[in-house]
C-alpha positions in Angstrom: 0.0 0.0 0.0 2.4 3.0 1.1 5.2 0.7 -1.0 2.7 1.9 -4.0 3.1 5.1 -3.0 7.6 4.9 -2.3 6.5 5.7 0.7 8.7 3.6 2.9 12.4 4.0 4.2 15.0 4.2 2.1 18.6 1.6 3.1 21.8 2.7 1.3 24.9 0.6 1.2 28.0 0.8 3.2 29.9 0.2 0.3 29.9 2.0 -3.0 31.4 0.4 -6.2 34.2 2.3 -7.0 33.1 2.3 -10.9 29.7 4.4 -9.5 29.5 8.0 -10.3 30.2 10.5 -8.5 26.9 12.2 -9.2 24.6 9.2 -8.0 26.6 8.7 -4.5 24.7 12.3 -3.5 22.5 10.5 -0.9 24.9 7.4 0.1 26.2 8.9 2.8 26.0 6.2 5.5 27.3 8.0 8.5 25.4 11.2 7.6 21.8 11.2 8.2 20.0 13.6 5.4 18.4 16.7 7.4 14.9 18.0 6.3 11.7 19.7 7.4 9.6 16.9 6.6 9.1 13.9 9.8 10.1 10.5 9.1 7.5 8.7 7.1 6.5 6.8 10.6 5.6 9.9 12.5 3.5 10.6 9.6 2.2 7.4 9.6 1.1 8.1 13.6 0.0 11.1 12.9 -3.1 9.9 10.9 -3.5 7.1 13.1 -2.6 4.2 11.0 -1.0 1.7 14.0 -2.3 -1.5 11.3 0.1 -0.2 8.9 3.2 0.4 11.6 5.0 -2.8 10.4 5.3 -1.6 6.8 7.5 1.4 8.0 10.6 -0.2 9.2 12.8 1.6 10.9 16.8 1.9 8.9 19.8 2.1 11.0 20.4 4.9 9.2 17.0 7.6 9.3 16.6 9.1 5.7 14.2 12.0 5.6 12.5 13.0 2.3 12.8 17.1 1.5 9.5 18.4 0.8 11.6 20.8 -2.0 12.3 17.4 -4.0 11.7 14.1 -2.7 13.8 11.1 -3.5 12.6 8.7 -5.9 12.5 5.3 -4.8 14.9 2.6 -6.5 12.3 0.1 -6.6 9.4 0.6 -8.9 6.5 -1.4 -10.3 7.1 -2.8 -13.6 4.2 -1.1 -14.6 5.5 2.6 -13.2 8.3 2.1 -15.4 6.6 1.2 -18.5 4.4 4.3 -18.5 7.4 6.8 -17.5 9.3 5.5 -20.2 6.2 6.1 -22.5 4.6 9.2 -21.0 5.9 12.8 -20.6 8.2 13.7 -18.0 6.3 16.3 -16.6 2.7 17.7 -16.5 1.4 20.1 -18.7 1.0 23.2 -16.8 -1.2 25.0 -19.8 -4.1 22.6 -20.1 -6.5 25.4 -20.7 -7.3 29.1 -20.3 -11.0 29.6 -18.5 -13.2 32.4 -19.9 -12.9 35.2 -17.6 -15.7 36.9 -15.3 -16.0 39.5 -17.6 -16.6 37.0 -20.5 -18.9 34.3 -19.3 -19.6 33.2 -22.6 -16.8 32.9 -24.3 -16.2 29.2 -23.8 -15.3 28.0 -27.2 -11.9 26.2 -28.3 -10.1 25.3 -31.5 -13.4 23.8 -33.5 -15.8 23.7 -31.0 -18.5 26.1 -31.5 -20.7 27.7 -28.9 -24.2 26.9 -29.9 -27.9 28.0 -29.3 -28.4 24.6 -27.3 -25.3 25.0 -25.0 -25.7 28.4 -24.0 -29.7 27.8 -23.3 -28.3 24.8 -21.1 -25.4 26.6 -19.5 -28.1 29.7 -18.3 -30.7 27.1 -17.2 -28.2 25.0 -15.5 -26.2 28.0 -14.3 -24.7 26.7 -10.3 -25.2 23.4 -11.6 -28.5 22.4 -10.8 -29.8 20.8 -13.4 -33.4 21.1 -12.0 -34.2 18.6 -9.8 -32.9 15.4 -11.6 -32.1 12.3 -9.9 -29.2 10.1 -10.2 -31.4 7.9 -12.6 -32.4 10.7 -14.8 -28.7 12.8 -14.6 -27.2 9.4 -16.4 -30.0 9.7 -19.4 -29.1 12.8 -19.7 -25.2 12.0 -19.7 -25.9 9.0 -22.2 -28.0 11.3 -24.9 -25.9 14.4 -24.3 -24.7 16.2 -27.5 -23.8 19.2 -26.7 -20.3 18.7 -28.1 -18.7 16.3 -30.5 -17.3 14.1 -27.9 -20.0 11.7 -27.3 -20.0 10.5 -31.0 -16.4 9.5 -30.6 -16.7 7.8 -27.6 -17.9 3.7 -26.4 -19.3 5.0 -23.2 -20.5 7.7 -21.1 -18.4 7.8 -17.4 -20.8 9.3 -14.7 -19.2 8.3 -11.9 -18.8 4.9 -9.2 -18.7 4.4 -5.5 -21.1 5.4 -2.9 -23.8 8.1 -3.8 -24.1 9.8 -0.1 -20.4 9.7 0.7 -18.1 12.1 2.8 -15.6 12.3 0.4 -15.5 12.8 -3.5 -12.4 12.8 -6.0 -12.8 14.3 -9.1 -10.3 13.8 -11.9 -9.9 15.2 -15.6 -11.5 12.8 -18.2 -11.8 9.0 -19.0 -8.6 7.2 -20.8 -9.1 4.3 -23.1 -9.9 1.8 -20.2 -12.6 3.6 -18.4 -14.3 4.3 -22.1 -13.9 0.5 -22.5 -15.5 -0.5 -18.9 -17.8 3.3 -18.6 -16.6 3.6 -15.3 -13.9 6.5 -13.7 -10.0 5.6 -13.0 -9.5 1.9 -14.8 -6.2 0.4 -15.2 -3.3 1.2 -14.2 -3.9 4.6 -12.8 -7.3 3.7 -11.1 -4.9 0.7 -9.5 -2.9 3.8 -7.4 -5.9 5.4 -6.6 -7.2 2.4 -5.1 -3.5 2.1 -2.8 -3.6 6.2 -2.6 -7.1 5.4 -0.8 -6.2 1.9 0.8 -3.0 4.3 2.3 -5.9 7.0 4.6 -8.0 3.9 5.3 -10.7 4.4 2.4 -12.4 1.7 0.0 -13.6 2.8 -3.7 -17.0 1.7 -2.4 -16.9 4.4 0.4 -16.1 7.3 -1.4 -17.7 8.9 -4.8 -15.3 9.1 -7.8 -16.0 11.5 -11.1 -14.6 13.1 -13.6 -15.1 17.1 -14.9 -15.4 15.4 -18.7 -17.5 12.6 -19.1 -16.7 11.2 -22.9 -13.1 10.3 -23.8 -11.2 13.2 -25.5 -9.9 11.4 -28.7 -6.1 10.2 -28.2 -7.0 11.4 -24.4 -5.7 14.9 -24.9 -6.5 17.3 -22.8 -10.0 18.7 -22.7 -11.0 22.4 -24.2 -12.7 24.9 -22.4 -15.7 24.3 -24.2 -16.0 20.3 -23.6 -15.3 21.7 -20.1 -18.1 24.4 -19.8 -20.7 21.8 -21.8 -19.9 18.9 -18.8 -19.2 21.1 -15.6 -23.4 21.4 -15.1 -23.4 18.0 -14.5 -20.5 17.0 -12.4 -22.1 20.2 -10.5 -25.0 17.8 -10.3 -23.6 15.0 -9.0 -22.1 17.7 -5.9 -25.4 18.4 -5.4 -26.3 15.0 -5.0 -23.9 13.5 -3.4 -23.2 16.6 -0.8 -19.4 15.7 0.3 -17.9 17.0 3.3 -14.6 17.3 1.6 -13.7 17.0 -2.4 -10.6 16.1 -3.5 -9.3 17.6 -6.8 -7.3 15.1 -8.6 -4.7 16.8 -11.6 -5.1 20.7 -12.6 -7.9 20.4 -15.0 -10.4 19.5 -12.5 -9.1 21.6 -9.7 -9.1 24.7 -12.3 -12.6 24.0 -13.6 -14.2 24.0 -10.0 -12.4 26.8 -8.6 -12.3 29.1 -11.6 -8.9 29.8 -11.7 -6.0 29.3 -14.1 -3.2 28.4 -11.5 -0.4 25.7 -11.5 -1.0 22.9 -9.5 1.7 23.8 -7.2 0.4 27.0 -6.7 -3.0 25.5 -5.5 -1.4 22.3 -3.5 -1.0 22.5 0.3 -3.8 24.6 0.5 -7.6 24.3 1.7 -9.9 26.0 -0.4 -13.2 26.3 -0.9 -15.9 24.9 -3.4 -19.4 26.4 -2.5 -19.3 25.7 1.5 -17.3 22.4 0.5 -13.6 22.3 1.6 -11.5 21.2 -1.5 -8.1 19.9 -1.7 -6.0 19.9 -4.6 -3.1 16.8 -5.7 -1.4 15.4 -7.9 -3.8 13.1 -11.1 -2.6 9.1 -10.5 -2.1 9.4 -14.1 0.8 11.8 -13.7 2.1 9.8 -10.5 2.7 7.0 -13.2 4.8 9.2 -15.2 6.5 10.8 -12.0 6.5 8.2 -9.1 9.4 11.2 -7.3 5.9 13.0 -6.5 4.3 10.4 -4.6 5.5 11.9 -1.4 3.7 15.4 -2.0 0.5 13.6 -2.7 1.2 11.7 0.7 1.3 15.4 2.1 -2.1 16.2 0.3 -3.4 13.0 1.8 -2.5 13.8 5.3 -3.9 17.3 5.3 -7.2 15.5 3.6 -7.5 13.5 6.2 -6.8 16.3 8.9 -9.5 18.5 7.2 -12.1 15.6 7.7 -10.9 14.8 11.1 -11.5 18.3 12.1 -15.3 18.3 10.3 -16.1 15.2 12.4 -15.5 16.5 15.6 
């Protein structure tokens, strides 16, 4: 589970090769422990009150903190992990999209798309994301038959969303990949795999939280969405908010924290940071997509994670 996450202490070797590079012996030091600002992973690990998962963070002869500035990437990776950073970009795009400004509430178009009669009457009807008084039944007809851009007619399946409909906390990601269009539900394969440890890790199940996505048709060769896919979907993952009333969201990758907050920020401007989606608390990470790409930035997510899980300790009381 925190192995998933290369959340676990780091052993160096006594010994270094004397063919090794000078560059890569940075953090074999043996007899000098690494100073930081960031506790060991185990008084992180008591600090959300995880004594079940105590054994899994072994204590080294040799304490190894990780810098919250840039943590250390763990030697040993998941086959899969390597695959897609080898195949994925190296770091995340932090231009996915420019939102139309307060001034300009209608200018939501992109590239080809083109705002029509039909969206903007179903933007000012559905304006806060209401939708009426639609039920979860009803929102996924509407999801199914929607046409209000030209992603449905590329796509196998709609993706609403999966897990349970009155839960305290909701993660919100971008847009479905290949798998979830394949299987019409949110985070498949390998990257709905780590969300499932990232969960496992602050003692949640899929089945007790609510997962979604801002887009809910597969952006062909899963680019990025536009603004206008964005602005056409938005009322209905609104919806869903609505429905499912969370005590805390979590914002999963910079499209979907961008598209709730209305703001066009990097993600590490808006990380470490509790802000605020209509009453609801909202925390912003890392996408498990990217983590596949990155692994080095498992620890900050661990970091969001803890100050999740903070925020909802603090509600419940």
């Amino acid at each position: 589970m925190l192995r998933e996450l290369n959340l676990y202490p780091l052993w160096v070797r006594r010994e270094i090769p004397a063919d090794v590079p000078a560059q890569q012996n940075i953090l074999m030091q043996p007899d000098v422990p690494v100073q930081s600002n960031m506790p060991v992973l185990a008084d992180v690990a008591v600090q959300i009150d995880l004594p079940e998962h105590s054994d899994m963070l072994v204590q080294p002869a040799v304490p190894v903190d990780i810098p919250s500035a840039m943590p250390v990437q763990s030697v040993m990776q998941s086959e899969q992990e390597i695959a897609a950073q080898q195949a994925g970009d190296e770091t995340e795009p932090l231009s996915l999209f420019d939102l139309p400004s307060a001034a300009e509430p209608d200018v939501i178009g992109h590239g080809e798309f083109q705002v029509n009669d039909s969206l903007r009457e179903f933007q000012q009807e559905n304006k806060g994301g209401m939708l009426g008084s639609v039920d979860w039944p009803e929102l996924q007809q509407k999801v199914a038959g929607c046409e209000l851009c030209k992603l449905r007619a590329g796509c196998t399946h709609t993706v609403l969303g999966v897990g349970n409909e009155h839960a305290d906390w909701m993660f919100i990601g971008e847009a479905p990949g290949v798998d979830e269009d394949a299987t019409g539900k949110p985070f498949a394969g390998l990257s709905g795999h780590l969300l499932d440890n990232m969960l496992l890790a602050i003692r949640l199940k899929r089945s007790e939280v609510y997962i979604a996505n801002v887009i809910k048709c597969r952006p062909p060769e899963d680019r990025h969405p536009h603004v206008g896919e964005i602005a056409a979907c938005l009322p209905y993952l609104k919806r869903q908010i609505d429905l499912v009333k969370p005590k805390l969201i979590v914002a999963l990758g910079r499209t979907a924290a961008a598209a709730l907050l209305q703001k066009d920020a990097t993600i590490a401007s808006m990380r470490g940071t509790l802000h605020d989606y209509q009453g609801i608390p909202l925390i912003v990470t890392f996408h498990p997509a990217y983590l596949l790409r990155s692994p080095m930035e498992k620890a900050k997510v661990w970091q969001d994670l803890c100050l999740a899980v903070k925020t909802m300790d603090e509600l419940s009381t």
